[in-house]
Steps between C-alpha positions, in 0.01 A plus 500: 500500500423805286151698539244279312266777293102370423299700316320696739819649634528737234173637611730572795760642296260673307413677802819608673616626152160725436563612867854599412392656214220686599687671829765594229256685303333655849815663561611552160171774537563572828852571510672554199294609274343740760479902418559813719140661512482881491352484870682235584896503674746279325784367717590147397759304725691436190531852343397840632318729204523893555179691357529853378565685788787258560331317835497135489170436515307188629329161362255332317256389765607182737869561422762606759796787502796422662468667826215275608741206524675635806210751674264398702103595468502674872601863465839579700553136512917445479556303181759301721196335711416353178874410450482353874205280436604386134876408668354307783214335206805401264732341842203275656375387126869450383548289849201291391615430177860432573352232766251334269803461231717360806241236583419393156704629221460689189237245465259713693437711168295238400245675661298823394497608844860494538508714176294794650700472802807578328369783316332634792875517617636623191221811549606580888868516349461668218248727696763531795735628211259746381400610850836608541502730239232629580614605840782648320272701290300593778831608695605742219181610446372442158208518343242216652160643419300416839484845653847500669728621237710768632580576082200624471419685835768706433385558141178608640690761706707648286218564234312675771794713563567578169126559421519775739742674366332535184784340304379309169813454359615310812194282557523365152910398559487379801151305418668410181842400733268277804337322184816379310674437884173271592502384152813381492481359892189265416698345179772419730257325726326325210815379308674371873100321543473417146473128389585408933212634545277405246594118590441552870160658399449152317602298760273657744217447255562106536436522856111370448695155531584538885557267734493502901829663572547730210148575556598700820752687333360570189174687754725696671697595201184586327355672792826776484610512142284754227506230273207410244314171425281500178299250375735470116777408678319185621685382176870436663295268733366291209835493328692413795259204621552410106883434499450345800269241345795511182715428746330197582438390206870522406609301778274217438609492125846442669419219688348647848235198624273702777261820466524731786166614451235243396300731304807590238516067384435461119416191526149485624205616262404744791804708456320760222279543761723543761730747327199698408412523890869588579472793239185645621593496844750755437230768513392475861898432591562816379203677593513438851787682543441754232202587690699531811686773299191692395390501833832656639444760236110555514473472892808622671447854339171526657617449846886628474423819255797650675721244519427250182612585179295402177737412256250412220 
């Protein structure tokens, strides 16, 4: 039996598809059709942007540069604790997963929850991948731009030196030397990050959906990594809980009998109101743990000033 449609279901529609639509234009302002500031830094994860002076410089506000993937937001921390905890994150989710689809099947995608489980996963592996590049970064010594770059220690030094000795003509080629070196270290970074990164960056931003397990990991994770959390990107929430309901709707059309969730059935005159509730309710979802992110941020600095490091 196909999905029977009554008229108040495309209310329903009506709101999934203005949900869609309006998260699409959210980001469409937020992040692509966002501009470098002149006090701003641009650094997007999908393509690093020299200024003048040939640094890659940083961000509109709320986005992320590719070393924050892999560093942690505790000075001198080793970027391979935070490859350590993501590893051991990805093996205990990925055992879940694997033993929920042994008991039950592909069948168990029915469910949302078994959707954010699986991309919970897919962010510990990815993360684990870009964890270990990190460490290989960090090994070599590259640029990293939390205080412990020996690039720029020794840049420090040698100016100094060369200050002394009164020598213009050699501060200005060596400065102009360090600059195109560290210029052309951070692109490598950012094109190795690039569009990786950017989708780990949105899968982390999906993590207001949590549940139980990946709840545990996702705290610890967020507790190490230099990560942001702004409000825009509430929008890959929305549009993810939106295919889901697609999803749903798809399989009934095909002949699936049973709702997995009572609240998504079309075929009550409650269900406008209903999917209404289930939109709103991704505010305080999200907000819960967005808060928990601004607190990290807003808090830790004022009791770890030595240790924490404000990213943004």
């Amino acid at each position: 039996m196909g999905l029977v449609v009554y008229w108040y279901d495309f209310i329903c529609f009506g709101i999934v598809v203005a949900a869609f639509i309006g998260t699409l234009w959210m980001l469409w302002k937020k992040e692509v059709a966002s501009r470098c500031e002149d006090n701003t830094i641009y650094e997007s994860l999908l393509l690093a942007r020299p200024d003048r002076d040939d640094y890659v410089r940083a961000t509109p506000k709320a986005h992320v540069s590719s070393y924050q993937l892999w560093s942690s937001c505790w000075k001198g921390l080793h970027p391979g604790w935070l490859l350590v905890s993501r590893f051991i994150s990805f093996v205990v989710m990925a055992a879940f997963l694997s033993w929920d689809i042994s008991d039950w099947g592909l069948t168990i995608f029915v469910y949302y929850t078994e959707w954010t489980f699986a991309l919970v996963t897919a962010y510990f592996a990815l993360g684990t991948v870009v964890s270990s590049y990190g460490c290989w970064v960090y090994s070599k010594g590259l640029p990293s731009e939390n205080g412990t770059n020996n690039e720029f220690l020794m840049r420090g030094n040698i100016e100094e030196n060369i200050t002394a000795n009164n020598t213009t003509y050699g501060v200005k080629e060596i400065r102009g030397n360090i600059k195109l070196q560290s210029h052309y270290t951070r692109e490598e970074i950012q094109q190795r990050a690039g569009f990786w990164g950017y989708f780990m960056q949105t899968m982390y931003q999906l993590m207001g959906c949590m549940h139980t397990v990946n709840a545990v990991c996702l705290l610890v994770d967020s507790a190490l990594n230099s990560l942001p959390f702004p409000w825009f990107r509430i929008a890959y929430f929305v549009q993810w809980s939106c295919l889901y309901v697609v999803f749903q709707w798809v399989i009934h059309a095909c002949g699936f009998t049973w709702w997995p969730y009572p609240f998504l059935e079309l075929d009550t005159p409650w269900a406008p109101l209903w999917y209404f509730i289930m939109a709103v309710i991704h505010i305080p979802c999200y907000g819960i743990y967005s808060l928990f992110i601004k607190a990290k941020f807003s808090i830790l600095p004022r009791y770890f000033p030595q240790a924490f490091i404000r990213v943004y």
